[in-house]
C-alpha atoms as one frame of an Amber mdcrd trajectory, in Angstrom:
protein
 241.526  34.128  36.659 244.161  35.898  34.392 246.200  33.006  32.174 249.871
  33.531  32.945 251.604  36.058  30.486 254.520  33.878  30.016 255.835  31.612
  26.798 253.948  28.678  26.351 253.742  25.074  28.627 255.619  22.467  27.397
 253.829  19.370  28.641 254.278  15.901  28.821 250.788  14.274  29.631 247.330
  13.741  27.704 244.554  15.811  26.441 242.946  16.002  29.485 246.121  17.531
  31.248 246.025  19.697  28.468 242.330  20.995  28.485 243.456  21.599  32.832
 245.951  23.770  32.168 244.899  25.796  28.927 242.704  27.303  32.364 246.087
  29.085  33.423 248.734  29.375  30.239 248.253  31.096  27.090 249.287  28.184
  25.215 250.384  24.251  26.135 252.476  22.507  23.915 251.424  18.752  24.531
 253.815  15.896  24.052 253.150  12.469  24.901 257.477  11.475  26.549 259.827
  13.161  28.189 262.417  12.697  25.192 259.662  14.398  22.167 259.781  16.564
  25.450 263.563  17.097  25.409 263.321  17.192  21.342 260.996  20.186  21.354
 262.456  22.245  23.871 266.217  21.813  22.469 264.015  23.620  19.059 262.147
  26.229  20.956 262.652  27.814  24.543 259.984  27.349  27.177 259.573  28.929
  30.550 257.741  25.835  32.013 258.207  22.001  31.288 255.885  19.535  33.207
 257.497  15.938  32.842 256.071  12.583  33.960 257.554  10.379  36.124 255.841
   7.627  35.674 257.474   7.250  31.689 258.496   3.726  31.314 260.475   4.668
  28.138 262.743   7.832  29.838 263.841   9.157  33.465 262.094  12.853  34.125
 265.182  12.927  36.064 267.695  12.388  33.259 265.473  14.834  31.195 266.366
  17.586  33.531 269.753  16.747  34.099 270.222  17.168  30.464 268.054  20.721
  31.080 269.823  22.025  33.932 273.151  21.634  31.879 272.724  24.723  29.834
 269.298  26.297  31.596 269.213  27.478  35.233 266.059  29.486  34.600 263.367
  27.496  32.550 261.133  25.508  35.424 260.928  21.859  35.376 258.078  20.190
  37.164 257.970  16.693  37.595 254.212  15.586  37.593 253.718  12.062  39.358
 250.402  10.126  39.928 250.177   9.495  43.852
């Protein structure tokens, strides 16, 4: 399978996330809350953002509130644990 030829994944999650989907994007930028999350991508732009819901320290949610202010286009996934 061809990795997707887009900017890098900006990911909150753990190495193992990580090691999943280096199988599909170029590059994953791994970050370990939603607000180092929110910190990197107000430095650098990213196509993709996978947040986790299940952060007891910030709201996915508010995260892409604050997103969806300025950016229509980047996509936001919200990964939760089922």
């Amino acid at each position: 399978m061809n990795k997707l030829e887009n900017p890098p994944l900006l990911l909150v999650g753990n190495q193992i996330e990580e090691l999943y989907f280096k199988n599909y994007f170029k590059e994953v930028e791994l970050v370990k809350s939603n607000s180092e999350a929110l910190s990197l991508y107000n430095q650098n732009s990213f196509f993709t953002i996978f947040l986790d819901s299940d952060s007891q320290q910030d709201n996915a949610f508010d995260i892409c509130k604050q997103i969806r202010e300025n950016d229509k286009k980047t996509v936001i996934v919200i990964l939760a644990d089922i």
